[in-house]
C-alpha positions as CSV (number, residue, x, y, z in Angstrom):
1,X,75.5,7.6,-55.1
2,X,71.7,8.5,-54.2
3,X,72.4,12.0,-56.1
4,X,73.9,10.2,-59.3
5,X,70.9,7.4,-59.0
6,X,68.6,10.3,-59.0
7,X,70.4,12.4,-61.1
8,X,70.1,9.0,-63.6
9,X,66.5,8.3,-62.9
10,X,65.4,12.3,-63.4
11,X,67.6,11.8,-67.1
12,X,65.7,8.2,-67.6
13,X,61.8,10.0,-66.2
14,X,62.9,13.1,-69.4
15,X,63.7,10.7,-71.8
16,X,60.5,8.6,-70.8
17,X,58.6,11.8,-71.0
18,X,60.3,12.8,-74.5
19,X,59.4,9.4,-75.6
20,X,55.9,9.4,-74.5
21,X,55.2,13.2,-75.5
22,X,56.9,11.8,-78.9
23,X,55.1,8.7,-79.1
24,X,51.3,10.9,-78.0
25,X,51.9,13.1,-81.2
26,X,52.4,10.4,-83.5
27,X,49.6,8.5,-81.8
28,X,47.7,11.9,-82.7
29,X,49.1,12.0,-85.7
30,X,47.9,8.3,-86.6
31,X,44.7,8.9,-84.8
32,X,44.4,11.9,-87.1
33,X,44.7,10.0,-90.2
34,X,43.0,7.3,-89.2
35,X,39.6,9.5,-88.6
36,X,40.5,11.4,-92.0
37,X,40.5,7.7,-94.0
38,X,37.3,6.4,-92.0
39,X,35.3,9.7,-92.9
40,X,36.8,9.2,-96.3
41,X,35.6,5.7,-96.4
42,X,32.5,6.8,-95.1
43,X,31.9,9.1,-98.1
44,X,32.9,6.4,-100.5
45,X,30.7,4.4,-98.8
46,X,27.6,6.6,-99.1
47,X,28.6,7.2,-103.0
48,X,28.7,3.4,-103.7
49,X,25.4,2.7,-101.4
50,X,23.5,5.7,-103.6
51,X,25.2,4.2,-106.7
52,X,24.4,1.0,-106.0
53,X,20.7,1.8,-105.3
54,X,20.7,4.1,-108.8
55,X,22.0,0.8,-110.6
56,X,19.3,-1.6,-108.7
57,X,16.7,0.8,-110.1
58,X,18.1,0.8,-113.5
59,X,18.8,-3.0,-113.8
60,X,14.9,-2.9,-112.9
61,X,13.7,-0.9,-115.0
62,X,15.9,-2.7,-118.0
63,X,14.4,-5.6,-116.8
64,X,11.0,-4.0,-117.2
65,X,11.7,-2.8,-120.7
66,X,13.4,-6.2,-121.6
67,X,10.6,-8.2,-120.8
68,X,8.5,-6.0,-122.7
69,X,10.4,-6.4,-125.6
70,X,10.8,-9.9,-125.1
71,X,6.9,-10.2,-125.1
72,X,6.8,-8.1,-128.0
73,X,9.3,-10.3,-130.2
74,X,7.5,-13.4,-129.1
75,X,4.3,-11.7,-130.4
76,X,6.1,-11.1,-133.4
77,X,7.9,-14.6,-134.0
78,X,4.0,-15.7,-133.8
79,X,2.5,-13.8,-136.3
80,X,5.7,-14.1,-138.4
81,X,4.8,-17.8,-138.6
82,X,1.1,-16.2,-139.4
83,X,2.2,-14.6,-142.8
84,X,3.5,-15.8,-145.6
85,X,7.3,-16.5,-146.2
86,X,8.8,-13.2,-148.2
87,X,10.3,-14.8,-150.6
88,X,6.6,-16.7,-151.7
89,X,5.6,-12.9,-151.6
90,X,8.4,-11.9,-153.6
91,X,7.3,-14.4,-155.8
92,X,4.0,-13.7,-156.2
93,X,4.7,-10.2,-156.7
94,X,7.2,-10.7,-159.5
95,X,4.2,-13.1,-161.2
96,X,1.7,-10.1,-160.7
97,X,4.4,-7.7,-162.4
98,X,5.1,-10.2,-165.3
99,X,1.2,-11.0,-165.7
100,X,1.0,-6.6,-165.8
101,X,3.7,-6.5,-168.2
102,X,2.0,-8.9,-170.4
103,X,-1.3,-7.7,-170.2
104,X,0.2,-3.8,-170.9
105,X,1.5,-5.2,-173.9
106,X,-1.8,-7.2,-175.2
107,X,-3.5,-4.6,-174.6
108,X,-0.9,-2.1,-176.5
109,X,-0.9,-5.0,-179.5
110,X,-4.7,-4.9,-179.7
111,X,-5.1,-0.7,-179.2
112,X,-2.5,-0.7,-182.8
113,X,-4.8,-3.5,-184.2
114,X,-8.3,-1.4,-183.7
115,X,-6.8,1.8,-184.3
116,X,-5.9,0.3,-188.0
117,X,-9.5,-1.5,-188.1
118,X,-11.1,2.2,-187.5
119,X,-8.9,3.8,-189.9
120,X,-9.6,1.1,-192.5
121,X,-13.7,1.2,-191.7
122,X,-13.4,5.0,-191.7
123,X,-11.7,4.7,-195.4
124,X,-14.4,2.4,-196.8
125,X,-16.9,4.4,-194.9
126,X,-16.1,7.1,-197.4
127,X,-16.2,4.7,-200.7
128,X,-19.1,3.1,-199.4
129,X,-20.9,6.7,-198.7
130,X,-19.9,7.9,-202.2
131,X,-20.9,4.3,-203.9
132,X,-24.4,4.6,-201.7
133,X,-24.7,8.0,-203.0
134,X,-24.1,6.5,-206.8
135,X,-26.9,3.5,-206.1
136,X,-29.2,6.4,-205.0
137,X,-28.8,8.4,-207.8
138,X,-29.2,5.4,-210.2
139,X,-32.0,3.9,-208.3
140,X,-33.8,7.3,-208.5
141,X,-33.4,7.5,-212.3
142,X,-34.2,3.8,-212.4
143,X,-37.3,4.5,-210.3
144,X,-38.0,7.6,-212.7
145,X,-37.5,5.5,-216.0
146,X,-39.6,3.0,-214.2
147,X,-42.8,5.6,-214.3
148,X,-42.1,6.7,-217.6
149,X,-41.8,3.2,-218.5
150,X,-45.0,2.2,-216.6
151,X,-46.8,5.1,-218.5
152,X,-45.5,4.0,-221.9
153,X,-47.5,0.7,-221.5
154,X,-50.7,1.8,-219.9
């Protein structure tokens, strides 16, 4: 009876040891794994801190640049309410155009009515040169029977 209790206990110490040799590799194993996901977490921890701190220094510097712009288009809106409205300019600028047009043509009517007036002046420049030329001649031989005439009666 003491051999078969020892006999049972040294099968129940191998199993115990089988089991706990068993149980120490997966305990191993899990203890493997585990270290492999922490140093993986670690990594993806390190990316998302350096991440975080590259997005923190953009959102600043968008801030920056926003508020410039902001600045800028309230500078804007100010001297926007500085100007005139564009369609008071637009309308100014058509008047100016119309005004142009209708001077152009003015002065287009009145360039045709001078050029005529010069043409017409140069034409009875020519009669009146020729009929000055006639008065000359006759007011010479006027002035010549005049003498003759003036020596008759002395």
């Amino acid at each position: 009876m003491i051999s078969e209790d020892a006999d049972l206990l040294k099968e129940l110490n191998e199993c115990y040891t089988k089991q706990t040799t068993h149980q120490k590799q997966k305990i191993h194993e899990i203890h493997s794994l585990y270290e492999q996901k922490v140093g993986a977490m670690s990594f993806d921890n390190n990316r998302l801190h350096e991440e975080c701190l590259v997005s923190k220094t953009e959102l600043s510097n968008l801030q920056g640049k926003y508020d410039i712009l902001h600045k800028e288009y309230e500078k804007l809106q100010n001297d926007n309410t500085k100007t005139m409205p564009v369609h008071v300019h637009n309308a100014a600028v058509e008047e100016c155009r119309e005004l142009f047009d209708k001077l152009k043509r003015q002065y287009e009517t009145e360039k045709e009515k001078l050029s005529t007036r010069i043409k017409e002046l140069e034409e009875s420049h020519g009669q009146n040169k020729s009929q000055l030329d006639i008065v000359t001649i006759e007011r010479n031989q006027l002035k010549g029977l005049n003498k003759s005439f003036e020596k008759h009666l002395k």
